[in-house]
C-alpha positions in Angstrom: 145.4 118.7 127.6 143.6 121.3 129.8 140.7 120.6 131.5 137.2 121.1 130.6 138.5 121.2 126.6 136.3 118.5 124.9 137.5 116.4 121.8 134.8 116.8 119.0 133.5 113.2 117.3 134.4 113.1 113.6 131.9 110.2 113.6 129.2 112.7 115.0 130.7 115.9 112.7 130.5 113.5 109.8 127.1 113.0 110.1 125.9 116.3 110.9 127.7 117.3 107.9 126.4 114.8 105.4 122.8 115.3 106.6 120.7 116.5 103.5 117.9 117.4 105.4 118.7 119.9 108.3 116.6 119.8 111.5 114.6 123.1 111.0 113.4 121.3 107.7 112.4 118.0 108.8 109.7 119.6 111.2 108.5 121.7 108.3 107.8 118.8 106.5 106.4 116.9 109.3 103.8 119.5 110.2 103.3 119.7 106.5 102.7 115.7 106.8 100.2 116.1 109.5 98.8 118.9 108.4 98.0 116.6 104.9 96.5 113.7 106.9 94.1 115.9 109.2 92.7 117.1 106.2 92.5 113.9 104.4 90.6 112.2 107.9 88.4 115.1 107.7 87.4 114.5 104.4 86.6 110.7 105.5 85.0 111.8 108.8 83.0 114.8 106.9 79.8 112.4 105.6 79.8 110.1 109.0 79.5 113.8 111.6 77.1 115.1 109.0 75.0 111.9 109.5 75.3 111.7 113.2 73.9 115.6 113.0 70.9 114.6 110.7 70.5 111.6 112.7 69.7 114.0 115.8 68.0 116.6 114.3 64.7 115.6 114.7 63.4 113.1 117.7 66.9 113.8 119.3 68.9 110.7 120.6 65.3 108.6 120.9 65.7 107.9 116.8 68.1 105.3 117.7 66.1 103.2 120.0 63.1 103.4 118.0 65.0 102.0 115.0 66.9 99.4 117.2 63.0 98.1 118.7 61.0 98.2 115.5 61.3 95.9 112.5 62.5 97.8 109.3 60.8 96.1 105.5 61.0 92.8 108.1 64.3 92.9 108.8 65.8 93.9 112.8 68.8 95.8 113.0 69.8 94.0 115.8 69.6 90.9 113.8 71.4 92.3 111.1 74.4 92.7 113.2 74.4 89.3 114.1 74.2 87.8 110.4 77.3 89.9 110.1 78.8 88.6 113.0 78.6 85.3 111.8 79.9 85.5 108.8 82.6 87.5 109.6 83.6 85.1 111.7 83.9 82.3 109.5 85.4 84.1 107.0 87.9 84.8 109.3 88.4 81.3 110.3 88.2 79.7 106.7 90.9 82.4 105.6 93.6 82.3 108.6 93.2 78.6 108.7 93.5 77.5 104.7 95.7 80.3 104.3 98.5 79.9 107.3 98.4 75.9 106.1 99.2 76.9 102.3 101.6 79.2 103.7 103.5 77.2 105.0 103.4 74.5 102.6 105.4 77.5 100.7 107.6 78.0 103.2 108.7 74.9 104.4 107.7 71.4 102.1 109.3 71.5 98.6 107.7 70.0 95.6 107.9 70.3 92.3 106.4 73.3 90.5 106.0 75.0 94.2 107.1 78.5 92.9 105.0 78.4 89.6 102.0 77.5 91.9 102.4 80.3 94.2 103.0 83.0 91.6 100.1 81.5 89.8 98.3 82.0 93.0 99.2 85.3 93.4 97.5 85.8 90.2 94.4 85.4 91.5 95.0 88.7 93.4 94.0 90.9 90.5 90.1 88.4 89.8 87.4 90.7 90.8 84.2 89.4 92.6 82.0 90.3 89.9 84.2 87.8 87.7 82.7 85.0 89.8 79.4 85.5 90.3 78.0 83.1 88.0 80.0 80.3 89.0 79.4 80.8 93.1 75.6 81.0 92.1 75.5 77.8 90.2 77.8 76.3 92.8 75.8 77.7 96.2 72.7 76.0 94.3 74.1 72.7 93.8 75.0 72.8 96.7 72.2 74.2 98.7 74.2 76.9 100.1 71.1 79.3 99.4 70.6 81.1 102.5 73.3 80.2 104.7 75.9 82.2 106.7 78.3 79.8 105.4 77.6 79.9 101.7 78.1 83.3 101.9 81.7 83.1 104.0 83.1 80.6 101.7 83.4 82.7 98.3 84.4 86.1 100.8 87.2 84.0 101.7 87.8 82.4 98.1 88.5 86.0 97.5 90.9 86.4 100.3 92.8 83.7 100.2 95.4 84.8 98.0 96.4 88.2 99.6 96.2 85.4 103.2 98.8 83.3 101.4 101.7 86.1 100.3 101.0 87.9 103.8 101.5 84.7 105.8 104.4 83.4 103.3 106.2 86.6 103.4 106.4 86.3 107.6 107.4 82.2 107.7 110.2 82.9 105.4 111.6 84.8 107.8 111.8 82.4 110.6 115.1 80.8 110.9 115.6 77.4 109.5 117.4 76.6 112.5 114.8 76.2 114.0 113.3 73.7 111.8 115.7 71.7 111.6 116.0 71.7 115.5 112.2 70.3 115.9 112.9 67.5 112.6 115.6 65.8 114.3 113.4 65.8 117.2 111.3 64.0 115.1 108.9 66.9 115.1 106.2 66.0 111.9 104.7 68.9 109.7 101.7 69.4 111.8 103.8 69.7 115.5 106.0 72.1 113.7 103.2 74.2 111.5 101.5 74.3 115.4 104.2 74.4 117.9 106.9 77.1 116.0 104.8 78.3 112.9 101.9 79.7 114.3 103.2 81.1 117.5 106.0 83.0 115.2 103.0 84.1 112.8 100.5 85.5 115.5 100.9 89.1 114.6 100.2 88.4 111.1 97.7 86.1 111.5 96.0 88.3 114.0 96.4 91.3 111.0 94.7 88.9 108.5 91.8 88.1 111.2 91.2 92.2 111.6 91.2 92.6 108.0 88.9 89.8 107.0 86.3 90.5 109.1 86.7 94.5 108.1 85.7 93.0 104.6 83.1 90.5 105.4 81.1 93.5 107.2 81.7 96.0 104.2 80.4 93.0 101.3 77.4 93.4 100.1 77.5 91.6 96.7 77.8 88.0 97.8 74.7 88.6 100.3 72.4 90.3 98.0 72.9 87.3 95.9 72.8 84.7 98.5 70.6 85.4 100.9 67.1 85.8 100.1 65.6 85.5 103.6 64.9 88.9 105.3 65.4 87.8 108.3 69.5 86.6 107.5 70.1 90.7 106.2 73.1 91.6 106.8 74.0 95.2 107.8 75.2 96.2 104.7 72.4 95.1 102.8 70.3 96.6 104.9 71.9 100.0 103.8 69.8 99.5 100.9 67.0 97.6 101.9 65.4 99.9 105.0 65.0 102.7 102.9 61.6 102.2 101.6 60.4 101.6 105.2 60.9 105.4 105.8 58.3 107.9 105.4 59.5 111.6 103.5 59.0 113.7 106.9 61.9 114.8 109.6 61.4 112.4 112.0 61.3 109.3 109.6 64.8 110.9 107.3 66.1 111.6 111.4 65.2 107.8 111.8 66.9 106.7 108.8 69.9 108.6 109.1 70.4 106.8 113.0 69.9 103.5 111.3 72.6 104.0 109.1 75.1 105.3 111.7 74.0 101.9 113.7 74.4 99.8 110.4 78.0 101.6 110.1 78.9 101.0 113.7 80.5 97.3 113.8 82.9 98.4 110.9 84.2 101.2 112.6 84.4 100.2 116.1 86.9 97.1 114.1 88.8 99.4 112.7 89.9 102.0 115.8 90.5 98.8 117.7 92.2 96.3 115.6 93.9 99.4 113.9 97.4 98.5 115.8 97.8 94.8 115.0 96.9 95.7 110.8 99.4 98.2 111.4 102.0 95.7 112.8 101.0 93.0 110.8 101.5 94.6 107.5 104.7 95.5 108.7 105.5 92.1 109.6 108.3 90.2 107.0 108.4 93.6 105.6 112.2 93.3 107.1 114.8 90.9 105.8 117.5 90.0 108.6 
């Protein structure tokens, strides 16, 4: 053989020669992709620039700390971020904690009837929250729930239970039984192994779920407006609706009201740019089957 001959791969040639899609046309249609999603962002993006203009237009950056100092209809913007807080935060708790438990019920404890439960479960997917309105108000009432964060938090999370349950399932069927078995004949119980090799294998899920149901606790606005009659437990997407009347019809007040609604819009989007990664990775959790 002479030297500096080389022998060509038929592995390599192979695969060159089966590719359907050659080179030049995969960046075509990858520019094409991006190309596709800038324009769909801007679409999305379009209304929040043009209120951030309007919001300026008039009074200049000052509209935003004369609507963060002054009451609006009674109710403090400031505030209103709080109440959101809240309840964002036990919805998030009530639906990572009931849903990784029931999870993992699925996963790991058989009974009888545990598939027919689940799927039935999963029906529960398609119940809109309009379809329960009557019976969370004559529940929240017998139970005095009425102006609470927490009456609020517990039909959010009613709500997202079910999509908690087939996310978390989805990921705990995936960790090897091995491992179970390992930690039962160290005489490991149900609640050292849900703790000790459950969660920890379930933590980018979980912190998906977390991300998502505070995302949706922030953007609800039916389940206040019917709850909460109290101005001063507002939450900001109520208050969307219920500042407007405190606005007069001139520049500096539309100026004002346009600031308040980039404020009210704030906590939702600064979740989303940083959580964006673990919903991303979560979703994409279990997705796999080894």
């Amino acid at each position: 053989m002479k030297l500096g001959t080389r022998r060509r791969d038929p592995v390599r040639r192979a695969a060159v020669e089966e590719d359907p899609l050659p080179v030049r046309g995969r960046g075509v249609d990858r520019i094409a992709i991006y190309a596709f999603l800038a324009i769909f962002a801007l679409g999305f993006a379009a209304p929040l620039v043009n209120a951030v203009q309007m919001s300026v237009a008039v009074g200049g950056i000052g509209n935003y700390w004369a609507v963060l100092t002054r009451p609006l209809n009674g109710v403090s913007i400031p505030q209103t971020f709080l109440n959101s807080a809240v309840i964002a935060l036990l919805h998030a708790l009530l639906v990572c904690t009931i849903g990784a438990l029931a999870a993992y019920a699925f996963s790991f404890i058989e009974f009888r009837g545990r598939e027919a439960l689940y799927y039935g479960m999963l029906l529960f997917l398609a119940v809109p929250a309009t379809a329960i309105l009557v019976p969370v108000y004559f529940i929240s009432g017998t139970l005095s729930m009425f102006n609470t964060h927490l009456g609020v938090a517990l039909p959010e999370a009613v709500l997202t239970l079910p999509f908690a349950v087939l996310l978390l399932r989805n990921r705990m069927d995936d960790i090897p039984r091995q491992l179970i078995e390992a930690a039962i004949i160290d005489r490991a119980g149900h609640l050292r192994i849900f703790w000790s090799i459950a969660v920890p294998l379930t933590r980018g899920p979980l912190v998906n779920l977390a991300a998502l149901s505070v995302m949706w606790s922030l953007q609800d606005f039916v389940f206040p407006s019917m709850l909460l009659r109290d101005p001063a437990l507002t939450t900001a997407a109520q208050a969307v609706q219920s500042i407007r009347s405190a606005f007069a019809p001139t520049p500096l007040e539309s100026s004002q009201y346009y600031a308040a609604l980039v404020l009210l819009g704030l906590p939702a989007l600064v979740i989303i740019v940083f959580a964006f990664r673990y919903v991303t990775s979560g979703l994409a959790a279990g997705g796999v089957k080894e």
